[in-house]
Kinemage of the C-alpha trace (Angstrom):
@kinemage 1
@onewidth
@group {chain A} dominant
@subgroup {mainchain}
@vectorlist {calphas} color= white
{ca unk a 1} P 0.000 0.000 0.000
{ca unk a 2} L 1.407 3.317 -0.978
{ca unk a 3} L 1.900 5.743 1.720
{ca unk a 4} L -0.697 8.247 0.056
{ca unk a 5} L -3.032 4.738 -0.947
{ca unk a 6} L -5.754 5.571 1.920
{ca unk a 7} L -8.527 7.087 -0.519
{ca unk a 8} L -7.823 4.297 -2.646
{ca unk a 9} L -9.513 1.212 -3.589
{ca unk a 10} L -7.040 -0.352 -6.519
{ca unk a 11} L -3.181 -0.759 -6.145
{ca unk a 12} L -1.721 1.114 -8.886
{ca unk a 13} L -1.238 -0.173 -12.017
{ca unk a 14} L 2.555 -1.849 -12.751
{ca unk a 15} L 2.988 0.347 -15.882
{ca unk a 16} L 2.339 3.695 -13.852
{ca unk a 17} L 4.595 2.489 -11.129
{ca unk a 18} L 7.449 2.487 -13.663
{ca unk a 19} L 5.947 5.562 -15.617
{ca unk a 20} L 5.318 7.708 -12.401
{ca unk a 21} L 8.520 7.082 -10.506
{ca unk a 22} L 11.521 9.254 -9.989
{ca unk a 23} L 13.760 7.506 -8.023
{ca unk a 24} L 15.898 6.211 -10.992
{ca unk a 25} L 17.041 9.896 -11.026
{ca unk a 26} L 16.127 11.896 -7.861
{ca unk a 27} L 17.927 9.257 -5.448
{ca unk a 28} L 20.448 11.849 -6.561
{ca unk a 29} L 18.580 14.105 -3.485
{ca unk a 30} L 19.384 11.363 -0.962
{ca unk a 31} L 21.577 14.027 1.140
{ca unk a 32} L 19.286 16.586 0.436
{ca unk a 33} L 16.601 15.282 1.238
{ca unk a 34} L 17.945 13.350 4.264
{ca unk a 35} L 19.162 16.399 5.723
{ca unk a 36} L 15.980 18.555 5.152
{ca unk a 37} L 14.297 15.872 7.154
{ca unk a 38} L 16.122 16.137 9.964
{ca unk a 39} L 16.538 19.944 9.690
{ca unk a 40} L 12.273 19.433 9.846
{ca unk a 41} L 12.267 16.828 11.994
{ca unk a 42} L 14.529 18.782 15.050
{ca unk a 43} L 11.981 21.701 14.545
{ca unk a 44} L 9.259 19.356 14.655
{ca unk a 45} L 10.389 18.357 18.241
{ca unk a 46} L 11.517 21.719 19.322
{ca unk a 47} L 8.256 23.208 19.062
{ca unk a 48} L 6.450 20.404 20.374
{ca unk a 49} L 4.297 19.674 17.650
{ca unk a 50} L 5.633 16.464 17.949
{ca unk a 51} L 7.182 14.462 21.305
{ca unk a 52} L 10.230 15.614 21.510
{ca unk a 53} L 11.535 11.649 22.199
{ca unk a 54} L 10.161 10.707 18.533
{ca unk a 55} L 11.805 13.585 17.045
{ca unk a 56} L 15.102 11.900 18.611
{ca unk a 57} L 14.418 8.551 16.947
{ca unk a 58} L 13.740 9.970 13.548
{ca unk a 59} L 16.563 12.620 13.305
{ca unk a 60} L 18.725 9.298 14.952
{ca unk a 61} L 16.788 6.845 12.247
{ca unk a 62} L 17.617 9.597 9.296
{ca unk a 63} L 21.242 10.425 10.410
{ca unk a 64} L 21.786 5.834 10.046
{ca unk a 65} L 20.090 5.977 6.304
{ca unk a 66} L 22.262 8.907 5.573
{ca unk a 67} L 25.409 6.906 6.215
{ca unk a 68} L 24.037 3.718 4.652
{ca unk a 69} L 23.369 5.580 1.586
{ca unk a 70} L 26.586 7.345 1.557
{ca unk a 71} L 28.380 4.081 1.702
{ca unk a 72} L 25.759 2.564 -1.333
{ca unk a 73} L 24.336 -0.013 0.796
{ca unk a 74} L 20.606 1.159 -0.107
{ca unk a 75} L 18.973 -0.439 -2.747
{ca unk a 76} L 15.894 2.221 -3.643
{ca unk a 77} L 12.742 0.858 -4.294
{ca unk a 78} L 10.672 2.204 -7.445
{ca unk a 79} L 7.067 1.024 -5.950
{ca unk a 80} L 7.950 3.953 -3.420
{ca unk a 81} L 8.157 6.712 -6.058
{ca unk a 82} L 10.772 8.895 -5.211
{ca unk a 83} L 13.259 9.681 -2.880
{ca unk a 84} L 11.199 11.348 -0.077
{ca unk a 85} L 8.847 8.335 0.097
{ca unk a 86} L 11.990 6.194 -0.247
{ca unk a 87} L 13.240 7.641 3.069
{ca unk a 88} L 10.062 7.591 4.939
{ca unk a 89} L 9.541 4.367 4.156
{ca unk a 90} L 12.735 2.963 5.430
{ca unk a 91} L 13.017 5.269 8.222
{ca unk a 92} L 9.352 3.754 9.269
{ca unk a 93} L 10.828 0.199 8.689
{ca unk a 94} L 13.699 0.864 10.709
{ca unk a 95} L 12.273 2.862 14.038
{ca unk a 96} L 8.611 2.055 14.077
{ca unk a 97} L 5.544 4.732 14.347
{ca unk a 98} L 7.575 7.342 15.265
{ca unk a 99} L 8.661 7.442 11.418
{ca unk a 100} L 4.663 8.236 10.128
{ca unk a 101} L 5.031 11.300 12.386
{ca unk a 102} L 8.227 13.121 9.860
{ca unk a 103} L 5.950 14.241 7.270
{ca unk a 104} L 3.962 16.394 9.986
{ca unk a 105} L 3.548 19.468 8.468
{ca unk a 106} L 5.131 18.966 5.137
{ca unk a 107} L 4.293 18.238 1.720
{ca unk a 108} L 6.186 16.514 -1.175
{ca unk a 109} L 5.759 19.713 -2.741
{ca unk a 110} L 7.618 21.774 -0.839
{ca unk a 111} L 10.146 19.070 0.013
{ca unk a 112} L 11.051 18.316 -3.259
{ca unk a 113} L 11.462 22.209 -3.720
{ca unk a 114} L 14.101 22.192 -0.497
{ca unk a 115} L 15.453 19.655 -1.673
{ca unk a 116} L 16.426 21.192 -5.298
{ca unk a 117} L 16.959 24.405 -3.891
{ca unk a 118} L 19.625 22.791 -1.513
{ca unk a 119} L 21.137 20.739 -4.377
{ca unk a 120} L 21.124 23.665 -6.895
{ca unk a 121} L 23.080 25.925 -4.398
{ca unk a 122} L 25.879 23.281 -4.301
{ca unk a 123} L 25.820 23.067 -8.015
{ca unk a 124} L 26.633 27.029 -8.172
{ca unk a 125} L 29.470 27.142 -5.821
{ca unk a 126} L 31.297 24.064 -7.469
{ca unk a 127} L 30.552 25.107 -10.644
{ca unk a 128} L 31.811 29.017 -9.243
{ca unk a 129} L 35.073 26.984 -8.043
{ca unk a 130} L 36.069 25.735 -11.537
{ca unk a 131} L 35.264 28.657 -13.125
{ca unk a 132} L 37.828 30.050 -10.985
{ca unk a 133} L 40.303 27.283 -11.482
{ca unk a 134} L 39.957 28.287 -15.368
{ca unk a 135} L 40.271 32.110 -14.886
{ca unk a 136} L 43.476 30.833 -13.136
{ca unk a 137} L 44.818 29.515 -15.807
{ca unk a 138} L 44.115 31.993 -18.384
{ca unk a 139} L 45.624 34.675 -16.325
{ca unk a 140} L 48.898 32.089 -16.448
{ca unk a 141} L 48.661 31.884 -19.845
{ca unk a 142} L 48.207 36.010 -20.331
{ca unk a 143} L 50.806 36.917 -18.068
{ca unk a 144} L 53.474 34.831 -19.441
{ca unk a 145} L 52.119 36.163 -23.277
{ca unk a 146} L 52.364 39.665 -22.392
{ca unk a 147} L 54.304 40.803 -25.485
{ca unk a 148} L 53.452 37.779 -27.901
{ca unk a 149} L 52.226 39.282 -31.051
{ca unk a 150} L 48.966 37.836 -33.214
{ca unk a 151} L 47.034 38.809 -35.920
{ca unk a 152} L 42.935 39.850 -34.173
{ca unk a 153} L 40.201 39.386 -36.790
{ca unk a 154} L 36.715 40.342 -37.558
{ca unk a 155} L 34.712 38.350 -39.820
{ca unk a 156} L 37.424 35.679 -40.306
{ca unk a 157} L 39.334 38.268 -41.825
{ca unk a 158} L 42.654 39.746 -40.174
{ca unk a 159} L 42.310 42.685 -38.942
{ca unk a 160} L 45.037 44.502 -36.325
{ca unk a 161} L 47.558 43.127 -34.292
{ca unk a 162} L 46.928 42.219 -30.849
{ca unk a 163} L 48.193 40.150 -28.075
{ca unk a 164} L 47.637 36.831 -26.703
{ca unk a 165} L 47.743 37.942 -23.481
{ca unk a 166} L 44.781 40.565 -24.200
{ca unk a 167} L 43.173 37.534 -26.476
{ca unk a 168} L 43.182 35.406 -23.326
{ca unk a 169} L 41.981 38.020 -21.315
{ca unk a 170} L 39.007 38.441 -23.384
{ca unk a 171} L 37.987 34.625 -22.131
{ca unk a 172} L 38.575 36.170 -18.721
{ca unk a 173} L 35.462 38.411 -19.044
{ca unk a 174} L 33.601 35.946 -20.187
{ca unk a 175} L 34.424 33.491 -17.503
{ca unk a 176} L 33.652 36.139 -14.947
{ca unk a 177} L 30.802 37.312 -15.867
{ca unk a 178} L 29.345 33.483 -15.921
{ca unk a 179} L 30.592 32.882 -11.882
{ca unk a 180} L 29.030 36.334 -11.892
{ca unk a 181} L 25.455 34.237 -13.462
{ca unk a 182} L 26.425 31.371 -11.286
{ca unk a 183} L 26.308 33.441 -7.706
{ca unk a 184} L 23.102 35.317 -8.593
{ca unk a 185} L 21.817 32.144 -9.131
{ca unk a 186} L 23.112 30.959 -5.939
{ca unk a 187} L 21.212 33.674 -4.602
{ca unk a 188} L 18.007 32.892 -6.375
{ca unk a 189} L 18.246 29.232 -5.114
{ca unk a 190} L 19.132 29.758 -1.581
{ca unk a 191} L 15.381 30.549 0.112
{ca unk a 192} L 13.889 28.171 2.539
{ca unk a 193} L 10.314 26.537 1.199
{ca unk a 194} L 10.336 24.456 3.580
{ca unk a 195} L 6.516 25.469 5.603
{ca unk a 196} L 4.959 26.183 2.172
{ca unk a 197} L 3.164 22.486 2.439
{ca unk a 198} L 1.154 21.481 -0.425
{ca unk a 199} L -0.124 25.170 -1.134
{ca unk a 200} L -1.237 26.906 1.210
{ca unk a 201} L 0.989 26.376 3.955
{ca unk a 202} L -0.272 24.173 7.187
{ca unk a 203} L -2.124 25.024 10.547
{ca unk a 204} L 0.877 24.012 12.370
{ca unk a 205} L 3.030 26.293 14.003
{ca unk a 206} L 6.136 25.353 12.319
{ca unk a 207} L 9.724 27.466 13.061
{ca unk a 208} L 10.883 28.305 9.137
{ca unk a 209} L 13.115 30.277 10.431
{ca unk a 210} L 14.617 27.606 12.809
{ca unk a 211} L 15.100 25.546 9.512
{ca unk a 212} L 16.660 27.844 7.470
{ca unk a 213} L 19.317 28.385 10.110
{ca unk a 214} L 19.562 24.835 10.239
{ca unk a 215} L 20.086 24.185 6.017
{ca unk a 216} L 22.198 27.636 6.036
{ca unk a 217} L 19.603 29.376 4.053
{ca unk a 218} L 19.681 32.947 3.849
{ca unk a 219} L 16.048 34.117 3.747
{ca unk a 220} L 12.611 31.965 3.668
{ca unk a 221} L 9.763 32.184 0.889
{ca unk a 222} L 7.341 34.819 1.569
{ca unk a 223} L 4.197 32.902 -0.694
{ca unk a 224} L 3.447 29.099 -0.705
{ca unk a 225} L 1.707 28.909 -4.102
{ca unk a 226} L 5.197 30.825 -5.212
{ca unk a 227} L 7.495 28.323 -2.974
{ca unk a 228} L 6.427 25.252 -4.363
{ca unk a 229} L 5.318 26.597 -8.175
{ca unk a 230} L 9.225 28.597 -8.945
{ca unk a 231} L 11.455 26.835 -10.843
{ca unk a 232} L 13.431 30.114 -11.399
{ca unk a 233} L 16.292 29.045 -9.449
{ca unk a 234} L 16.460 25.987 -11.769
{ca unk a 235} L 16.207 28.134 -14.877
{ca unk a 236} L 18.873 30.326 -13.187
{ca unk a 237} L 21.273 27.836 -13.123
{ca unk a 238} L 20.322 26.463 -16.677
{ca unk a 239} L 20.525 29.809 -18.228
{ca unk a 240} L 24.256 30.380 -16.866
{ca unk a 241} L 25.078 27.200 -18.026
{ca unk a 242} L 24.168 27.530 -21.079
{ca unk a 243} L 25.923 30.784 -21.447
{ca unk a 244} L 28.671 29.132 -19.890
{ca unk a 245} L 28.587 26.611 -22.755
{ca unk a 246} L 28.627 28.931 -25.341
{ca unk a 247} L 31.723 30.253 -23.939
{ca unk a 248} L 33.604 27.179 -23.838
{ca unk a 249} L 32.094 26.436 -27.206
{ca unk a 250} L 33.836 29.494 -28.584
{ca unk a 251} L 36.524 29.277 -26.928
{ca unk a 252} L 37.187 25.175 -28.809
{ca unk a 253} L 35.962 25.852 -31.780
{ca unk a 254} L 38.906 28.587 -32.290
{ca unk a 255} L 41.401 25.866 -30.717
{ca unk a 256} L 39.934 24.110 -33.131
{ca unk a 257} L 41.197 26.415 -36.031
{ca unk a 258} L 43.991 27.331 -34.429
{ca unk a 259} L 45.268 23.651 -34.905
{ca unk a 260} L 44.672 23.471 -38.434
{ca unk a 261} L 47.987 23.206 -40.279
{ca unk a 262} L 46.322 26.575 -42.377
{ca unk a 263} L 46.629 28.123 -38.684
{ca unk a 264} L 49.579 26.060 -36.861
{ca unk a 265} L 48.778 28.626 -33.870
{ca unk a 266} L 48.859 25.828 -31.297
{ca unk a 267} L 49.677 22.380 -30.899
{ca unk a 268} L 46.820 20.247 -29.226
{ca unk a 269} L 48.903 17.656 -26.507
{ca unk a 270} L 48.573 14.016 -27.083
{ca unk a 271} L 47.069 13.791 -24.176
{ca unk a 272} L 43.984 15.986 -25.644
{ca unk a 273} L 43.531 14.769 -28.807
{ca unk a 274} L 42.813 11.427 -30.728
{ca unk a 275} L 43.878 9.394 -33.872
{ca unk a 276} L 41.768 8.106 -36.893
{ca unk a 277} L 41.009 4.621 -37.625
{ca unk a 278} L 42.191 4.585 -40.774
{ca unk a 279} L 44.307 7.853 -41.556
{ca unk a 280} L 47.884 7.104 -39.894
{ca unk a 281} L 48.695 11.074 -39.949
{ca unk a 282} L 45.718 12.334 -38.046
{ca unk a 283} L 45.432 13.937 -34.975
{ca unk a 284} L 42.208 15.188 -33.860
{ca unk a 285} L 40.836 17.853 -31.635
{ca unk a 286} L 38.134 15.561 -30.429
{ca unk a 287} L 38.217 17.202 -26.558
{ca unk a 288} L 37.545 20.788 -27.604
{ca unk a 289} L 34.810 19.226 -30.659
{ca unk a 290} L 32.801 17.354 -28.295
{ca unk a 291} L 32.304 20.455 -25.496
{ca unk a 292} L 31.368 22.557 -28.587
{ca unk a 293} L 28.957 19.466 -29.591
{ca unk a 294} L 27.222 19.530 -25.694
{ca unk a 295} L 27.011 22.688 -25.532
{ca unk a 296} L 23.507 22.224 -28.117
{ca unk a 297} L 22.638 19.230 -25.688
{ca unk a 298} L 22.444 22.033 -22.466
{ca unk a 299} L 20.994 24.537 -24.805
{ca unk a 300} L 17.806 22.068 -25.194
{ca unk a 301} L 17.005 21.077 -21.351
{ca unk a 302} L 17.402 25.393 -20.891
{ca unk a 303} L 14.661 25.469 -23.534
{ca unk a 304} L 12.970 22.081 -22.221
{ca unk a 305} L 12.711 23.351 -18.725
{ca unk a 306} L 11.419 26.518 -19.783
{ca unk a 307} L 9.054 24.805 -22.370
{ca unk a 308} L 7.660 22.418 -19.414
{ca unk a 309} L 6.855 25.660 -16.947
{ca unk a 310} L 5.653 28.135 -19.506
{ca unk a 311} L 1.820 26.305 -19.845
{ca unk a 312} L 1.542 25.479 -15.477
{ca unk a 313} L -1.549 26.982 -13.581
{ca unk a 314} L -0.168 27.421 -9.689
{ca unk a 315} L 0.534 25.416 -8.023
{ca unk a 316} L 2.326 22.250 -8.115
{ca unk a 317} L 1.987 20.029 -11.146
{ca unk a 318} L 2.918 16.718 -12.001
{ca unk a 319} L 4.980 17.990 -15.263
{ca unk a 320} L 7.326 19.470 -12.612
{ca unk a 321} L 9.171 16.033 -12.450
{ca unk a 322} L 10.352 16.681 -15.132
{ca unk a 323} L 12.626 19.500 -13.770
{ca unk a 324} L 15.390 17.306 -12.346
{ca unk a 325} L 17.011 15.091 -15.284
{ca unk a 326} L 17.452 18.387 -17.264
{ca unk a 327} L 19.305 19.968 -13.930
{ca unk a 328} L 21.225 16.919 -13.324
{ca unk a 329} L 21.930 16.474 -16.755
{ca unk a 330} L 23.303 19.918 -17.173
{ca unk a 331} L 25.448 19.849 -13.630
{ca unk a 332} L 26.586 17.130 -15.345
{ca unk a 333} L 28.135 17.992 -18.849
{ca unk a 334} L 29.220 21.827 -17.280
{ca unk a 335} L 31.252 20.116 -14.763
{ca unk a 336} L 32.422 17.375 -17.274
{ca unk a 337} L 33.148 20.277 -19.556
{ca unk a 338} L 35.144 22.461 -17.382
{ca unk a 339} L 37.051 20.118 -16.004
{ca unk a 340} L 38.590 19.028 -19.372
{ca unk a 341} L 38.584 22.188 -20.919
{ca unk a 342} L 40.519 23.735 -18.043
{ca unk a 343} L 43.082 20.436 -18.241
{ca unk a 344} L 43.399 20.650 -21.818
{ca unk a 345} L 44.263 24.099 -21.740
{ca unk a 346} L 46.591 23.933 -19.679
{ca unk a 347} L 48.607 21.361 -22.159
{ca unk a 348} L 48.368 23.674 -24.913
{ca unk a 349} L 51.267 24.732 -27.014
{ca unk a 350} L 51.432 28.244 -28.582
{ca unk a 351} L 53.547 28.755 -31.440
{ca unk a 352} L 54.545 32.245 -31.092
{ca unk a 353} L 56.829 32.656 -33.828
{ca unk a 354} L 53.623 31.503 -36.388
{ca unk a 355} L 51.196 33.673 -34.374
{ca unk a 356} L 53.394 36.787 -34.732
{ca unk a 357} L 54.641 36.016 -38.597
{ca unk a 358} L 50.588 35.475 -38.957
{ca unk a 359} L 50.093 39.068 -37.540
{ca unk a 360} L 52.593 40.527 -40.437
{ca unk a 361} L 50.524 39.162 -43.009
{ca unk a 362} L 47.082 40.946 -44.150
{ca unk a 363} L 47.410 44.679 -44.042
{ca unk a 364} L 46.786 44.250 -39.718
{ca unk a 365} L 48.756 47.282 -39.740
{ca unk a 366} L 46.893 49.305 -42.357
{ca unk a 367} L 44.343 51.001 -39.377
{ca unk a 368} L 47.774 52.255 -37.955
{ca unk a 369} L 49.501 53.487 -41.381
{ca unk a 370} L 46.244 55.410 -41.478
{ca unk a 371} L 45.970 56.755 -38.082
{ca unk a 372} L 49.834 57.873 -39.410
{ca unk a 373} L 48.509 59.789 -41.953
{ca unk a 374} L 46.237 61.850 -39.214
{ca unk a 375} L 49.009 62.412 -37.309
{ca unk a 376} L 50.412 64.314 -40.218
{ca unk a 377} L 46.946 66.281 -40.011
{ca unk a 378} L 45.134 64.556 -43.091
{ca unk a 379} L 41.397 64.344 -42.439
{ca unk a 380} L 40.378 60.699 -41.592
{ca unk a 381} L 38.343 60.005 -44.031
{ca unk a 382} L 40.961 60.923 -47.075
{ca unk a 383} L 43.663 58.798 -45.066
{ca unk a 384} L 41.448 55.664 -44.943
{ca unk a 385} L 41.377 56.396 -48.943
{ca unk a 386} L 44.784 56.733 -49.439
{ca unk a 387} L 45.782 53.828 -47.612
{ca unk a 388} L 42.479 51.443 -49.194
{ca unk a 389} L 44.780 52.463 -52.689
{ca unk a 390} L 47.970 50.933 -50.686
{ca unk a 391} L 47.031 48.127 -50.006
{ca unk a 392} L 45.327 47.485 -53.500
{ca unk a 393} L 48.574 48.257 -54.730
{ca unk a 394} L 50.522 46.307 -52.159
{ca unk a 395} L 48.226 43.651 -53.434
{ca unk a 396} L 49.044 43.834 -57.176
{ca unk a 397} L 52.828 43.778 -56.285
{ca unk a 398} L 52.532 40.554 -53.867
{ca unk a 399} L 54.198 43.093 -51.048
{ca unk a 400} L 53.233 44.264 -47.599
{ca unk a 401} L 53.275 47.660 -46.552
{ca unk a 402} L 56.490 47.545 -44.902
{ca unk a 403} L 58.152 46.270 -47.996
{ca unk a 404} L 57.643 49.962 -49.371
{ca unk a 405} L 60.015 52.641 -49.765
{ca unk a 406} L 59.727 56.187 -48.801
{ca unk a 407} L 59.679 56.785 -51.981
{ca unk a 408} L 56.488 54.871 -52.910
{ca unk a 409} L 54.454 55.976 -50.233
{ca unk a 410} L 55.153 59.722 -50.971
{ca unk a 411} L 53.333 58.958 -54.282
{ca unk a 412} L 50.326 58.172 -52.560
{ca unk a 413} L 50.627 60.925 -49.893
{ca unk a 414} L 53.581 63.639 -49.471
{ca unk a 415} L 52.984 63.352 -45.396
{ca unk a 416} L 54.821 59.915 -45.041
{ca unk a 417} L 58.211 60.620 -43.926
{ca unk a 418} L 61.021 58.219 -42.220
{ca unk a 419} L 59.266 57.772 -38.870
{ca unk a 420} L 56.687 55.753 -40.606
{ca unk a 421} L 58.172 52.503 -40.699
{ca unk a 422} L 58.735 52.453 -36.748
{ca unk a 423} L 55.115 53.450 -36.702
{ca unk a 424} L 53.805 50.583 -38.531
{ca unk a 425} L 55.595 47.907 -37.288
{ca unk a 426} L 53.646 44.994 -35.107
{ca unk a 427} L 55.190 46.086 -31.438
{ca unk a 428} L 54.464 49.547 -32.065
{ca unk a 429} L 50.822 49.105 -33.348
{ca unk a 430} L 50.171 46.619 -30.466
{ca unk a 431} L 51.927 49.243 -27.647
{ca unk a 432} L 50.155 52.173 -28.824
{ca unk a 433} L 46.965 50.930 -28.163
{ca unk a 434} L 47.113 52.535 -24.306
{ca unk a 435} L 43.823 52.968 -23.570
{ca unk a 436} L 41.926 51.038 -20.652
{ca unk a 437} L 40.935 47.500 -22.373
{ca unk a 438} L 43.258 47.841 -24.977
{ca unk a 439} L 46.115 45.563 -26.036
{ca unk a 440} L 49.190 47.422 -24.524
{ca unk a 441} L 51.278 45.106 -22.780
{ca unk a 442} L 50.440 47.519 -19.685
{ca unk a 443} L 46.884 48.009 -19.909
{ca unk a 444} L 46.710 44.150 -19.940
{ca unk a 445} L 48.823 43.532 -17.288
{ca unk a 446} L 46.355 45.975 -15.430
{ca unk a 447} L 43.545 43.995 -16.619
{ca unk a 448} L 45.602 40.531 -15.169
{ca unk a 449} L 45.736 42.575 -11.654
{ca unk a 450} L 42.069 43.697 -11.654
{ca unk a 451} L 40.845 40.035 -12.660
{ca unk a 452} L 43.283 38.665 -10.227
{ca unk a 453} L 41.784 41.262 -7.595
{ca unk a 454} L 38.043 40.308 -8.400
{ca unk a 455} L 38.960 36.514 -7.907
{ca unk a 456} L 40.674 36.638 -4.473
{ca unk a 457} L 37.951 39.645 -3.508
{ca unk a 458} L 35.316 37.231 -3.544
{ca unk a 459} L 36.516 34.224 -2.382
């Protein structure tokens, strides 16, 4: 008989005991929702809406299935449903009456809520922690590239010289703003619901702020249709890891170029890449293709979860199950994807000498020969024309616009004079650029010591 099974007259049917359970995936709550219970439980018996002596069994009864579980010596039944009615069942089993008395004012829908809530805000701070691990290692990687020259592009196309120190640093923004996502969402998640009951609360005078202090929760909910209907905290965490993704995803798929032989930027380790079954020569950047291949797979549980909530009258509904394998899921292949993406980075190779010879190539220095020109107090406008006819010439004659005498560039303008050709070369163009979030070897380095700041700041 199921726990709820009073009002009925027929056991449930076999095929909607395997359809309508969750424990297959939410045993995943056991610690959650083990220590919830007790967190109620102790209440329960401090406020003497139960004997205080029962409340000791049951918080002593939860505390053993906590460590049997830990140590995988439960084997969770599906006729029970889900984890909460997993754990009342055995607690029952193992202490007697005193069990039927835990779910004293409490519902499954608000447990399951605590319980997700609880589990979510561990998901944000480990998933904060290896955020920071990888903003460690870019800043490694930045600092040590300070004066490395590469070609920056827009639209595939080269376009100035820059840095990889101030490319790296670009991934540092991103990266921040995400733990940035991840700690609001920490935020969102971290209110007790714990007292909302069913709907509309219980007639019991329950202590929800004795149980927040208990789980560490910052605040409790201030509706009970709201605590047990939000899955915002869930989206929360979705949304940032999807955004997350898309980072990463960037982030591989120009690794991914980068290792070309039409690039030769980097070399992938051995470690990080694979072979082909039947090309000898090949080595693949499998690593960074499959996060950029997940990254669609967290993109559609965002979208399922928000698909699943968008159509739900309040309060709790049955489609709400559905919540969990999408959050797990996406834990899951974030924490799968850091992890390997932060390792593999770490392995990389840069070839500086092709990343700088690559920055000499393609006119990156044209913007420059042009801001030359205004120097010399030519209008803007007629030096981007002068030097769009350089480069079509440098084009015709296979030359870049170093390769130029004097003498040829005074047919195009009479302002070019000898100081040009220090002007235009790749350090100069790259250490003139000494504006805040520009690519001057010292306004990055400021940028490494304000990211660096931020990190240890927060922490």
């Amino acid at each position: 008989m199921k726990l709820w099974g009073g009002r009925f007259e027929k056991a449930t049917d076999g095929l909607v005991d395997d359809f309508h359970s969750s424990i297959s995936f939410d045993k995943r709550l056991f610690e959650q929702d083990i220590t919830g219970s007790i967190a109620h439980a102790t209440m329960l018996g401090e406020e003497g809406i139960i004997p205080a002596a029962d409340a000791e069994k049951i918080v002593a009864g939860l505390k053993d299935i906590l460590e049997d579980a830990r140590a995988g010596k439960i084997e969770w039944m599906v006729d029970a449903e889900d984890i909460h009615m997993n754990v009342e069942t055995l607690l029952t089993q193992r202490i007697g009456d005193a069990g039927k008395r835990l779910h004293t004012g409490r519902s499954r829908n608000d447990q399951v809520a605590l319980d997700t809530r609880m589990y979510a805000k561990v998901a944000c701070r480990d998933t904060e922690a290896m955020l920071e691990e990888l903003i460690d290692a870019l800043l490694t990687i930045a600092q040590e590239n300070l004066h490395t020259i590469m070609p920056g592009y827009t639209h595939m196309q080269k376009a100035q010289p820059i840095t990889l120190a101030h490319h790296m640093m670009a991934y540092v923004q991103m990266f921040l703003r995400d733990r940035n996502r991840f700690s609001n969402a920490y935020k969102a998640a971290d209110v007790m619901v714990l007292g909302s009951g069913a709907l509309a609360g219980t007639t019991y005078p329950l202590n929800r702020e004795r149980v927040a202090e208990l789980l560490g929760f910052e605040k409790i909910s201030e509706n009970s249709l709201d605590g047990v209907a939000d899955r915002d905290y869930m989206l929360d965490y979705l949304s940032a890891a999807a955004i997350c993704m898309m980072h990463l995803s960037r982030f591989c798929e120009e690794l991914i170029l980068w290792n070309t032989n039409e690039f030769r930027f980097v070399e992938m380790d051995d470690a990080f890449a694979t072979g082909s079954s039947i090309m000898p020569q090949k080595k693949n950047p499998d690593v960074a293709e499959l996060i950029r291949g997940k990254t669609g797979r967290v993109y559609g549980h965002l979208m399922g979860l928000l698909t699943v909530m968008k159509g739900l009258p309040l309060a709790y509904n049955k489609d709400m199950q559905e919540d969990k394998e999408a959050f797990f899921d996406t834990r899951d292949t974030l924490v799968k994807g850091l992890t390997v993406f932060t390792a593999m980075l770490k392995t990389v190779t840069f070839r500086k000498d092709v990343m700088e010879r690559g920055a000499s190539g393609g006119f990156t220095n044209a913007t420059d020969c042009a801001d030359y020109l205004v120097k010399k107090g030519v209008a803007f406008r007629d030096a981007h024309k002068v030097v769009g006819e350089l480069v079509a010439h440098c084009l015709n004659e296979n030359k870049a616009l170093l390769d130029l005498t004097l003498e040829e560039l005074k047919q195009f303008h009479p302002a070019f004079e000898q100081d040009v050709f220090d002007d235009l070369s790749m350090i100069s163009c790259v250490e003139k650029r000494k504006i805040p979030g520009a690519p001057a070897p010292e306004m990055v380095q400021r940028a490494i010591n304000a990211a660096k700041a931020a990190l240890k700041n927060d922490q």
